[in-house]
N, C-alpha and C positions, 0 to 999 in steps of 0.2 A: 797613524799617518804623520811624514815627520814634516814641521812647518817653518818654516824661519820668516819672521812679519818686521820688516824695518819698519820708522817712523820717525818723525822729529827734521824732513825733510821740508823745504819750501825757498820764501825769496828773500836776499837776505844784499845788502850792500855791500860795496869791497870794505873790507878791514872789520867786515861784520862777523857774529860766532853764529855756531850751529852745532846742536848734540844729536847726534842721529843712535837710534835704540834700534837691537834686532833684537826681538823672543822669540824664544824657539819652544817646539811643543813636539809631542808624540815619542819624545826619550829626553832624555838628558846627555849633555853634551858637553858635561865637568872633564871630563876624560879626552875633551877633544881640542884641537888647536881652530881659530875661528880667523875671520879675515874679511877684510873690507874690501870689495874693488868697487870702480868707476866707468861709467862709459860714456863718452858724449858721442853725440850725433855724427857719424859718417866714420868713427874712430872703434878701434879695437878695445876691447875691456880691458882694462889696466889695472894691475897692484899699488892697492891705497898702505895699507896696514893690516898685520899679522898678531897675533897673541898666541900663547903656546897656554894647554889646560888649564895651566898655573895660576897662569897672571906675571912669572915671573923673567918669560923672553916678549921681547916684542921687534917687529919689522917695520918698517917703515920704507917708502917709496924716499928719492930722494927732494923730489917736488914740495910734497910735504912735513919733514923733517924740521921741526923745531914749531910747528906751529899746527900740527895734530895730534890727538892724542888717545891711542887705543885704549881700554879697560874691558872690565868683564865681572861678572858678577854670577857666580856660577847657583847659588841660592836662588837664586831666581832665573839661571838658564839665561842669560840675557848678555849683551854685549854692546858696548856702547865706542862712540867714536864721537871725539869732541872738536871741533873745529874750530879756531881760530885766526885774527887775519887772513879770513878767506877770500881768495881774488875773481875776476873774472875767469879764469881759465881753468878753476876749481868746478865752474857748473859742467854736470853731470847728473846720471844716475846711478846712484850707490845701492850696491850688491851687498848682503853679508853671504857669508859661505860657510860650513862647516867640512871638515873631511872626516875621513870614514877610522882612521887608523888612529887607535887611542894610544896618547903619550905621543905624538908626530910631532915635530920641530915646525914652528908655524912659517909654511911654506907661500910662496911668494908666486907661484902658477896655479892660473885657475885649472890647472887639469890635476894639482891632487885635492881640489875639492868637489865633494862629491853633493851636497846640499846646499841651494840658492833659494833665498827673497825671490820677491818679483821686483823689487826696488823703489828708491823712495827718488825724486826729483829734488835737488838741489841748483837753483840759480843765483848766482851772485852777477848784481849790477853794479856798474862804472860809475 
């Protein structure tokens, strides 16, 4: 059964960090592109950050550009998302995803990924 467990979510002040970890189980996911979204309250799920099998394409939402930072760590099936200067308008709950299509260009719609977290909560205060 396939899993993906974020963590490293909680409360954090504005201009404060935050590494949020997803592991994944039940296969291995070196061969696949992984991605972070977001959703706050009464809002549609959003593209945070992308990474392609590699490590070596990455996406990024415009929001967060220049002050998140995707990685991945495929020895350990794991993916990680680093947060810095994080604002109020950053609190959500973050998704990781995987999709199904090995070698896929890391895609920026939650409709080509096919594997979801249940999500971790991230709040940043003023």
């Amino acid at each position: 059964q396939v899993q993906l467990a974020e963590s490293g979510g909680g409360l954090v002040q504005a201009g404060g960090s935050l590494r949020l970890s997803c592991a994944a189980s039940g296969r291995s996911f070196s061969r696949n592109a992984m991605g972070w979204f977001r959703q706050a309250p009464g809002k549609e799920r959003e593209f945070v950050a992308a990474i392609s099998w590699s490590g070596g394409t990455m996406n990024y939402a415009d929001s967060v550009k220049g002050r998140f930072t995707i990685s991945r760590d495929n020895a350990k099936n794991t993916v990680y998302l680093q947060m810095n200067s994080l604002k109020p308008e950053d609190t959500a709950v973050y998704f990781c995803a995987t999709d199904l299509i090995p070698f896929a260009r890391p895609s920026i719609s939650t409709t080509d990924y096919r594997y979801w977290g249940q999500g971790t909560q991230v709040t940043v205060s003023s």
